[in-house]
C-alpha positions as CSV (number, residue, x, y, z in Angstrom):
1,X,15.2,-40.4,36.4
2,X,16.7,-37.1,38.6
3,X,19.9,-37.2,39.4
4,X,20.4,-36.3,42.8
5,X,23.1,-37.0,45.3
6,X,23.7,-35.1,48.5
7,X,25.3,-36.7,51.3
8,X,25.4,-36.3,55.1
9,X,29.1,-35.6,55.2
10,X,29.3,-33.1,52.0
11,X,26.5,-31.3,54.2
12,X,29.2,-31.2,57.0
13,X,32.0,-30.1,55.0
14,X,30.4,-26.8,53.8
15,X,29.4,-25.7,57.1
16,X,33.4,-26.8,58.3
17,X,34.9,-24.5,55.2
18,X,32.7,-21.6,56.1
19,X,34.3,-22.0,59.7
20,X,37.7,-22.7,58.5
21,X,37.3,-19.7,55.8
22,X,38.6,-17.1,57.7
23,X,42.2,-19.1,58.8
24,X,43.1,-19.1,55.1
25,X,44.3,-16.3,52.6
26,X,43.2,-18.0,49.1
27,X,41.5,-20.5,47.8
28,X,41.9,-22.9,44.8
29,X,38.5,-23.0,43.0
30,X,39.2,-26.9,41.3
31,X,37.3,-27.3,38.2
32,X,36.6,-30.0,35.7
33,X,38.0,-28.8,32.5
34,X,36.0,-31.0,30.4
35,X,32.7,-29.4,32.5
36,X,33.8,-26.0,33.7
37,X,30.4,-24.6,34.5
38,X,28.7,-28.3,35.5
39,X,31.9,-28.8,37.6
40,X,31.2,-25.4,39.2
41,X,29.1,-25.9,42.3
42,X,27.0,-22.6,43.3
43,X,27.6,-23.0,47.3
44,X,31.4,-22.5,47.1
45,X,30.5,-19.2,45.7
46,X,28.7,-18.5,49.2
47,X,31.4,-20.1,51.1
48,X,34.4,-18.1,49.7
49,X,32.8,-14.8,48.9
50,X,34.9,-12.6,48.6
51,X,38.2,-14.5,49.3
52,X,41.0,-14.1,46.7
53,X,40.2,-17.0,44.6
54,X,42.6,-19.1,41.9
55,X,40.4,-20.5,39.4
56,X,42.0,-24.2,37.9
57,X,40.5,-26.0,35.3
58,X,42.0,-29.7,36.3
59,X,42.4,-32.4,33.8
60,X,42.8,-30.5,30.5
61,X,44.8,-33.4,29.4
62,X,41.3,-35.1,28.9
63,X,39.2,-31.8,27.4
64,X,39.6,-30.6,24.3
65,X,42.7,-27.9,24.2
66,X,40.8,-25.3,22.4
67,X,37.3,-25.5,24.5
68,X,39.5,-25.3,27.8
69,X,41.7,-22.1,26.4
70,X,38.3,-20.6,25.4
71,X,37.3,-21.4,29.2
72,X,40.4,-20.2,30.8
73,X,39.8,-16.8,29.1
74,X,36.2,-17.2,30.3
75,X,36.9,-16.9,33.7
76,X,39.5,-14.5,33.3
77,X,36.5,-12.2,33.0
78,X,34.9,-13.6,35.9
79,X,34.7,-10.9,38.7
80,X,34.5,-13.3,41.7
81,X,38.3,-14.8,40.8
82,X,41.2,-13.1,40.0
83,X,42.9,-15.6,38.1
84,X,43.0,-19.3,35.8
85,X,44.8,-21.3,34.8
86,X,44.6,-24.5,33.5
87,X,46.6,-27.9,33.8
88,X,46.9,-31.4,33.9
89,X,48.0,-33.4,37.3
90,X,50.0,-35.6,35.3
91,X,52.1,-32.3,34.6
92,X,54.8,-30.8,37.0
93,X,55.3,-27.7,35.0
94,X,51.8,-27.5,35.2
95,X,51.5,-27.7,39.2
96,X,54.8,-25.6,39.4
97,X,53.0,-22.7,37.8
98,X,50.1,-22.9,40.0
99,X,52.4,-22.5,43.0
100,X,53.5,-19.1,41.0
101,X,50.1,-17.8,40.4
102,X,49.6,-18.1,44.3
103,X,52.9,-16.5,45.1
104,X,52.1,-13.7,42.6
105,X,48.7,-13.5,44.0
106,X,50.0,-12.9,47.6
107,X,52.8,-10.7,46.7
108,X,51.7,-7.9,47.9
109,X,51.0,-8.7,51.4
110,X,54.0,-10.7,51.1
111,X,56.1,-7.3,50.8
112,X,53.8,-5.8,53.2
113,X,55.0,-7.9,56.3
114,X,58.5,-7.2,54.3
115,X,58.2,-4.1,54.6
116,X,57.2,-3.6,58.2
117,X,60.3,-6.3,59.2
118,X,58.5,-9.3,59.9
119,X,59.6,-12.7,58.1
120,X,56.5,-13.3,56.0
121,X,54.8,-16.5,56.9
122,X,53.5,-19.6,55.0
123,X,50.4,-19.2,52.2
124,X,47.4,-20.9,53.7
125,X,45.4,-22.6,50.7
126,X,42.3,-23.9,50.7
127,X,40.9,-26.4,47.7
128,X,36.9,-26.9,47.2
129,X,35.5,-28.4,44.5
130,X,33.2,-31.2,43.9
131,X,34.0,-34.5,44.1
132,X,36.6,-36.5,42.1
133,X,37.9,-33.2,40.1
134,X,41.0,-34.5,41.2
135,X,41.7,-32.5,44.8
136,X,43.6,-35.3,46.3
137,X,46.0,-35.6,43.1
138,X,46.6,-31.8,43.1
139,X,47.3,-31.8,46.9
140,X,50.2,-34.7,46.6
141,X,51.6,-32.9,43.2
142,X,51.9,-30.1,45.2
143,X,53.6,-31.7,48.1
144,X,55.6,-34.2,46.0
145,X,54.3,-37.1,48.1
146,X,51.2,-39.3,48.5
147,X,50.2,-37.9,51.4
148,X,46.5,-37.4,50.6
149,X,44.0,-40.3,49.9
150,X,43.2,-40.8,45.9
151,X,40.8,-43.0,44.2
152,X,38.9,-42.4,40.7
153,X,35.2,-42.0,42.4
154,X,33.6,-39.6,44.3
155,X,33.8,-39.4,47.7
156,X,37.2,-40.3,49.1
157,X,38.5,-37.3,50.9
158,X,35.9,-37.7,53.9
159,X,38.0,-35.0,56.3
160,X,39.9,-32.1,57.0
161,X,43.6,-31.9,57.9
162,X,46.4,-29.1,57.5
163,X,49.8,-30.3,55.4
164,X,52.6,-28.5,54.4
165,X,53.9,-27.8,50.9
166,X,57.5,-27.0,51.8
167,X,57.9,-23.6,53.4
168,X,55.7,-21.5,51.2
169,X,52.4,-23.1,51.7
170,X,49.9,-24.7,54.2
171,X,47.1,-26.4,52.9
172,X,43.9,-26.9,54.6
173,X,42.4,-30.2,52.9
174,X,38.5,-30.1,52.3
175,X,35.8,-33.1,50.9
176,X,34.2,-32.6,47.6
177,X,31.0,-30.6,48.1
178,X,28.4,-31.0,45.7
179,X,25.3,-28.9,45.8
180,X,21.8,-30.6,46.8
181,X,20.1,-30.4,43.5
182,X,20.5,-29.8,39.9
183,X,18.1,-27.4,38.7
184,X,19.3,-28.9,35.3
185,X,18.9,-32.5,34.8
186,X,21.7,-32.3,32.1
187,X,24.2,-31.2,34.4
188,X,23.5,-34.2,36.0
189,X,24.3,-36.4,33.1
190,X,27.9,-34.9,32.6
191,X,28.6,-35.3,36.2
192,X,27.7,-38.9,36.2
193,X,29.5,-38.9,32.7
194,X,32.5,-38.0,33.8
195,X,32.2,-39.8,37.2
196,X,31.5,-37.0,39.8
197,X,28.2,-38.7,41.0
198,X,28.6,-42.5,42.2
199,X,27.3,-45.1,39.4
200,X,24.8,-46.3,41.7
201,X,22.2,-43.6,41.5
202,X,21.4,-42.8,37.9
203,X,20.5,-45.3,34.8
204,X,23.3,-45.9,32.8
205,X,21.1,-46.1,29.6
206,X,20.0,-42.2,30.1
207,X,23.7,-41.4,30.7
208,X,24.9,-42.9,27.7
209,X,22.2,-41.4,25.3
210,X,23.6,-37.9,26.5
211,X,26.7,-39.2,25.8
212,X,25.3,-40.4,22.4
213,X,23.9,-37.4,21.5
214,X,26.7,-35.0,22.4
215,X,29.1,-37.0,20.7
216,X,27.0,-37.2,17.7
217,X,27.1,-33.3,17.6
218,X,30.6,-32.2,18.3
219,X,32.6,-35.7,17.6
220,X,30.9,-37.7,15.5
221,X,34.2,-39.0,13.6
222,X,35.4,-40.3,17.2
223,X,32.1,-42.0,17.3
224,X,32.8,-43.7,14.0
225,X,36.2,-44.6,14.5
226,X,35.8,-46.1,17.9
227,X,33.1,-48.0,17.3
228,X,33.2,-49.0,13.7
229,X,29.4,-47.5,12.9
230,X,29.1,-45.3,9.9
231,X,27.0,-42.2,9.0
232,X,23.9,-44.1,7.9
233,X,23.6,-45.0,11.8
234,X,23.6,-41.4,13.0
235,X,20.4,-41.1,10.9
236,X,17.5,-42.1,13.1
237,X,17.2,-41.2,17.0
238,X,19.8,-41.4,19.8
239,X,18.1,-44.6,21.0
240,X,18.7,-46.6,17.8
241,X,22.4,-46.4,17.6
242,X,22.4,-47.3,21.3
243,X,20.9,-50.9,19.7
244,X,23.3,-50.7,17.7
245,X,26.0,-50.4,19.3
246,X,24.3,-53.4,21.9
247,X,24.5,-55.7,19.2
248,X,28.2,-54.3,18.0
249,X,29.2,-54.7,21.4
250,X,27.8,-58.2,21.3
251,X,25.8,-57.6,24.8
252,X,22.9,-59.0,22.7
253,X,19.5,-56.7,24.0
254,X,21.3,-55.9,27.3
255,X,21.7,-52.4,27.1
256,X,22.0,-51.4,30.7
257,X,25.9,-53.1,30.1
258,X,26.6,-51.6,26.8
259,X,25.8,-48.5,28.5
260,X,27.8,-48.8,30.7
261,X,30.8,-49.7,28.7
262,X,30.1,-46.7,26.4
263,X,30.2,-44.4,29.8
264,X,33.8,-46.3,30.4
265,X,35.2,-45.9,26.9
266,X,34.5,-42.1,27.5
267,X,35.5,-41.9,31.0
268,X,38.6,-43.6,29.8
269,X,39.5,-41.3,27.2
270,X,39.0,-44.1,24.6
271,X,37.0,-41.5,22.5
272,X,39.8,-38.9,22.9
273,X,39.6,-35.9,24.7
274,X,36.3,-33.8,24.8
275,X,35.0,-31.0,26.4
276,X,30.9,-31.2,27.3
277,X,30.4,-27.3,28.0
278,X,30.9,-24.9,25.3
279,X,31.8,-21.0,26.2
280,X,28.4,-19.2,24.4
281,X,29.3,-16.5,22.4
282,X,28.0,-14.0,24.2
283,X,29.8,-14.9,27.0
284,X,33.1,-15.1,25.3
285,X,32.9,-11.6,24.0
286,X,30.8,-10.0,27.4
287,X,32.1,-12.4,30.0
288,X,28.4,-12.9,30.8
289,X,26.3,-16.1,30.4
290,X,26.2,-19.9,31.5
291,X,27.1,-22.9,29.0
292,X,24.5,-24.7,27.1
């Protein structure tokens, strides 16, 4: 099945950011940290060109610490942003030092306007990333209030709006924007993974064998732990320990809902944190590359 998902109003919200592009004087590139690349839709390179960019890998509480360090120095070479950083939402210190990276960022204009006598004026921010990377969550961190709309699925920012973060910043609120199509189906199958496309268009069984498979490769002692299966059952094909686990589960042969559980339990870090993209060598020592 191809994972596709493109709707009207994401459609909308690119061509509102390229309009609203030139009112701000950074933007906050939000990334997945457990996805960096997957998470990293192609278009917002077109819409922020050459903007000053912060690059933030979000919810590194759920990656694996030393994939998202490796990932943080891996954009650190990117050319198209001039910092990262990573962090978890659940973290003030975390959000705090964002707020410095953007100060530090605009300093030197900053000192410019200084300079020339004029009281320097509020950072305008703008945040784009796909959907449910956690926007809305950064946005009320920042502004110590639940002033944006939240929810764990895709979708729920449907607008734009200015708000204030104290005096230092103004923040110019954007929908997720995912791009029209995956050239790669398997960047498809960690978005819906991890919950960036909605649950209604892709099989849950194919999701879950990815989620098999990867685990089986990179975790397989969180496999084993979890679900009480041993290394005998990691013998034969993805599909068979997805029986397996049906029967563990007690769903019986209904493996649509076992599937779907096993998508949960990962979702909801039941498995522990992981990290689904892995900085190529080649990359890490050129700054060149895409994850496998």
């Amino acid at each position: 099945m191809l994972i596709q998902w493109f709707p009207g109003h994401m459609a909308k919200a690119k061509r509102e950011a390229l309009e609203k592009l030139k009112m701000v004087d950074l933007v906050i590139e939000l990334l997945d940290a457990r996805l960096p690349v997957s998470s990293r839709n192609p278009l917002i390179d077109d819409i922020i060109g050459n903007k000053p960019r912060l690059i933030v890998l979000n919810k590194a509480d759920l990656a694996d610490k030393a994939a998202t360090k490796e990932w943080v120095e891996y954009f650190k070479q990117d050319k198209k942003a001039q910092r990262a950083v990573s962090m978890s939402t659940l973290s003030n210190k975390d959000v705090e030092n964002i707020k410095k990276e953007l100060k530090e960022m605009m300093a030197h204009k900053t000192q410019a306007m200084i300079n020339k006598g004029v009281k320097p004026r509020a950072i305008r921010l703008m945040i784009l990333g796909i959907p449910n990377v956690g926007k809305s969550t950064l946005i009320n961190k920042l502004m110590q209030k639940n002033r944006a709309q939240t929810g764990n699925r895709p979708g729920v920012t449907k607008g734009q709006q200015w708000l204030k973060i104290g005096g230092d910043f103004e923040l110019l609120d954007t929908p997720g924007i995912l791009w029209p199509k995956f050239e790669d189906q398997l960047i498809g199958q960690k978005l819906a993974l991890t919950g960036a496309i909605k649950d209604t268009v892709f099989h849950k069984d194919d999701v879950a064998l990815f989620a098999l498979r990867h685990f089986m490769q990179h975790y397989p002692g969180r496999l084993q732990a979890f679900y009480k299966v041993n290394e005998k059952d990691f013998e034969g094909a993805v599909p068979d320990l997805l029986m397996e686990l049906t029967t563990k589960l007690r769903f019986g042969e209904d493996y649509s809902r076992a599937s779907e559980k096993i998508i949960f339990d990962i979702r909801g870090g039941k498995l522990g944190p992981y990290t689904l993209d892995q900085v190529p060598v080649k990359a890490a020592e050129t700054g060149e590359g895409l994850a496998e």
